[in-house]
C-alpha atoms as one frame of an Amber mdcrd trajectory, in Angstrom:
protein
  -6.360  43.931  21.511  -6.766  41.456  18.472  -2.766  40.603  17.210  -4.253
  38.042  14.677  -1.934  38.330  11.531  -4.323  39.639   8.298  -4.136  37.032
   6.871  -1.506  33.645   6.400  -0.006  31.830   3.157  -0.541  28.009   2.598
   1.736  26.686  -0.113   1.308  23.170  -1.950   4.603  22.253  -2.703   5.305
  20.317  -6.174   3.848  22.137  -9.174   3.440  25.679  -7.045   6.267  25.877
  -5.102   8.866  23.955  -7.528   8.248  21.333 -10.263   9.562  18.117  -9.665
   6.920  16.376 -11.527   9.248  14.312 -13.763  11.539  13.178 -11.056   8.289
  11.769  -9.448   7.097  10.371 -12.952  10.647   8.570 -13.112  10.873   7.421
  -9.286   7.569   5.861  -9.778   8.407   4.303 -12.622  11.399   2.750 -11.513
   9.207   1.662  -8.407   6.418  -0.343 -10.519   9.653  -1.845 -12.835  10.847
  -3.634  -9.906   7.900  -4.305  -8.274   6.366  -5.619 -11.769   3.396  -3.393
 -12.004   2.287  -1.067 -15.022   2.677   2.672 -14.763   1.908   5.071 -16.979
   1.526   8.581 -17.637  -2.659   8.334 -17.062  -1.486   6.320 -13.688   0.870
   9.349 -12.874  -1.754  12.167 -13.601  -4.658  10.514 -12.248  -2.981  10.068
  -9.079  -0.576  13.312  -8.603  -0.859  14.785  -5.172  -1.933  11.662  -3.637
  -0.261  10.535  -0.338   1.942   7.610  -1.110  -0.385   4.772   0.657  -3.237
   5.702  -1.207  -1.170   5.774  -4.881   0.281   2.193  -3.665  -3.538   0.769
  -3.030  -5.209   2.363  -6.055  -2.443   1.733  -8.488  -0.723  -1.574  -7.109
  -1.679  -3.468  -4.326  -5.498  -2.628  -3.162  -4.751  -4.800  -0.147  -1.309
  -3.563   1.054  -0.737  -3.120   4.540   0.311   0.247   6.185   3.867  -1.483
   6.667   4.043  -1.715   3.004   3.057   1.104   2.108   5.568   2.427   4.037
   8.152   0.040   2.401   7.549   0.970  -1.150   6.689   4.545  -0.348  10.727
   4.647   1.131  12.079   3.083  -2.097   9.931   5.468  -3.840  11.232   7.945
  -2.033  14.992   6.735  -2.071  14.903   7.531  -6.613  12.946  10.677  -6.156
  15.616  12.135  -3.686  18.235  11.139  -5.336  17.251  12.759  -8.573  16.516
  15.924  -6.868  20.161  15.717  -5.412  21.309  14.965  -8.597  20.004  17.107
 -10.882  18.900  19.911  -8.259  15.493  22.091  -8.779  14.186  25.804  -9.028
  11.844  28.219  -8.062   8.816  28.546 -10.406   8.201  31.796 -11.868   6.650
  34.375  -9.292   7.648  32.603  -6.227  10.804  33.756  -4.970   9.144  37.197
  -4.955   6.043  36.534  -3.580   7.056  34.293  -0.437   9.402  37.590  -0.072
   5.845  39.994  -0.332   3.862  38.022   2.174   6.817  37.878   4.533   7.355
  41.253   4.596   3.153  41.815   4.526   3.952  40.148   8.417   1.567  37.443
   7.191   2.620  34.009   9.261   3.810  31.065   5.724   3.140  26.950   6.318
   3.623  24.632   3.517   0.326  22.064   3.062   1.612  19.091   1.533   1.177
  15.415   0.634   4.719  14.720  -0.435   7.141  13.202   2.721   8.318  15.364
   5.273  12.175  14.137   3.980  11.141  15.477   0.477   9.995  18.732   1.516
  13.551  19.197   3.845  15.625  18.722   0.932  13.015  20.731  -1.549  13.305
  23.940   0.984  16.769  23.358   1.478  17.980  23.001  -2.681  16.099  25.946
  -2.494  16.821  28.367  -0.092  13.581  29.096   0.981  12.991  26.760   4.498
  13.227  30.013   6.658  10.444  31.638   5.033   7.710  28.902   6.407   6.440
  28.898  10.438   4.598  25.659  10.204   5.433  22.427   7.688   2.326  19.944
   7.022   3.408  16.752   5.605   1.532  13.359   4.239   3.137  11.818   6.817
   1.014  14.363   9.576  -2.102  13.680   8.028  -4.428  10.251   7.808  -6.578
  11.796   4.703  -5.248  13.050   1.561  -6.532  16.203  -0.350  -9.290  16.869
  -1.498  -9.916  16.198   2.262  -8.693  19.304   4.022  -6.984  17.980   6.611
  -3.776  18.776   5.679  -4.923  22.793   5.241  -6.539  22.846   8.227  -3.572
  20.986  10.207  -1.117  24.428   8.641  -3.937  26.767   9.461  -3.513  25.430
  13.290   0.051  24.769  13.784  -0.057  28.802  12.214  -2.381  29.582  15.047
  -4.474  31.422  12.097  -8.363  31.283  11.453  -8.795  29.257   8.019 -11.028
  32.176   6.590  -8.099  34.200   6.847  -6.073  32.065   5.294  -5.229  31.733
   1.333  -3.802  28.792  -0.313  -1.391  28.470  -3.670  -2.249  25.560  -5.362
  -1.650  23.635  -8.982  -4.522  21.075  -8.428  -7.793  19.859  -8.824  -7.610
  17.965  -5.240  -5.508  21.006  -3.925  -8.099  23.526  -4.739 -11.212  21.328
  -3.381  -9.023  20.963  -0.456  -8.575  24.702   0.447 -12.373  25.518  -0.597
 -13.831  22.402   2.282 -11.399  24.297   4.682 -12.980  27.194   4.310  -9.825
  29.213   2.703  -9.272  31.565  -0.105  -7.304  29.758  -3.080  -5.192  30.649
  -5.903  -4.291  28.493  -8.675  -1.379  28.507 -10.753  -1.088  27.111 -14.389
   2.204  27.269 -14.919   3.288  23.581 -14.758   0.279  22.753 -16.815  -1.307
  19.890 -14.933  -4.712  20.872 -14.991  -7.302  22.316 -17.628  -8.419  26.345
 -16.254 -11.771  25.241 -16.278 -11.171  22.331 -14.159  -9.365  24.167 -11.912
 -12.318  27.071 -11.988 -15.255  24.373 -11.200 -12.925  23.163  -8.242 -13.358
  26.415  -6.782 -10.642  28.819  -7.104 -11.396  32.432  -5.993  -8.383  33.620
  -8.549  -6.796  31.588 -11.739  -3.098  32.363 -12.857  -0.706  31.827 -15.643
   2.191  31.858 -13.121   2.764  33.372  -9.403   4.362  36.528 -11.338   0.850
  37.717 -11.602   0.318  37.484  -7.912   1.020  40.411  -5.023   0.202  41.356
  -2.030  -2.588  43.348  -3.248  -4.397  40.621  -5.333  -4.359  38.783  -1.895
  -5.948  41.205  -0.106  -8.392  42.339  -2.912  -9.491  37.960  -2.248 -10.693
  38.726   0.922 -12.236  42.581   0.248 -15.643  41.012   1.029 -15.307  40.935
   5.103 -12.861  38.692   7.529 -14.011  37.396  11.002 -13.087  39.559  13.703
């Protein structure tokens, strides 16, 4: 008898899940101030969704070693937490209600991420959401950074889910490519505003949304109306 679930949810976390995109813009900023390196917005959007070793190499230090990477990524780290402690963060629109759908759809949730696992224990905790998600993919459980799917493919396992049956909610360029190499269905989201639509459309994205309130259970399973492996 075949128990697989339907189908499973793969969430990106900043600019799907929540935006903290400012916080990061700030923490970074502080970072390069003390560090005396240039940031700017282009630096910020050019790089968004990037693991933090390969924003330190492209942006800063080409030659930096993986111990400090991990140095500036924790001081990084260190401002972006404690603005998110400080100033707290929400739901975008649509969410709350669909992580609530696909639960009760029995469809197995993972979040596929590049942020830190510490970020993403304080993101699910502000926001009340941690028990919704069976599997948690971090940067730090990955060695290749989206548009590589690793990280997809890593949820898609620990979920114990075939990738074709899996879809993922994404905000970017890199985060759509991603799902698409792995072989998953992929909805992006415009909300936060990050990316043009037709950027996101040429990445690959089976469906294109304004925000996650257009999204149910139904427009999930109307993705995958074409045939599923058995």
């Amino acid at each position: 008898m075949n128990t697989a679930p339907e189908h499973a949810v793969i969430w990106d976390v900043d600019g799907t899940l929540v935006d903290t995109a400012e916080q990061h813009f700030r923490s970074w900023e502080h970072l390069a101030a003390e560090i005396g390196r240039p940031f700017t917005r282009a630096d910020f959007a050019a790089t968004f969704g990037w693991r933090n070793p390969e924003i330190i190499r492209h942006l800063f230090f080409p030659d930096a070693t993986d111990a400090r990477c991990a140095d500036l990524g924790l001081r990084k780290e260190t401002f972006y937490r404690a603005s998110v402690r400080d100033h707290g963060v929400a739901l975008l629109p649509g969410v709350a209600k669909l992580l609530a759908a696909s639960a009760a759809a029995g469809w197995p949730q993972a979040i596929g991420s590049s942020a830190p696992r510490g970020n993403l224990d304080q993101l699910l905790g502000v926001t009340g959401t941690l028990h919704y998600f069976d599997a948690i993919v971090s940067g730090e459980d990955v060695t290749r950074g989206k548009p590589d799917p690793e990280v997809f493919l890593a949820a898609a396992h620990k979920l114990g889910v075939d990738p074709a049956r899996c879809v993922v909610f994404e905000d970017a360029v890199a985060g759509v490519q991603a799902a698409k190499a792995a072989g998953m269905k992929c909805v992006a989201v415009r909300f936060v505003g990050h990316h043009p639509a037709d950027t996101l459309r040429a990445a690959g994205a089976d469906l294109l949304v304004e925000s996650l309130n257009e999204v149910d259970a139904g427009a999930v399973r109307s993705l995958f109306a074409k045939g599923l492996p058995r």
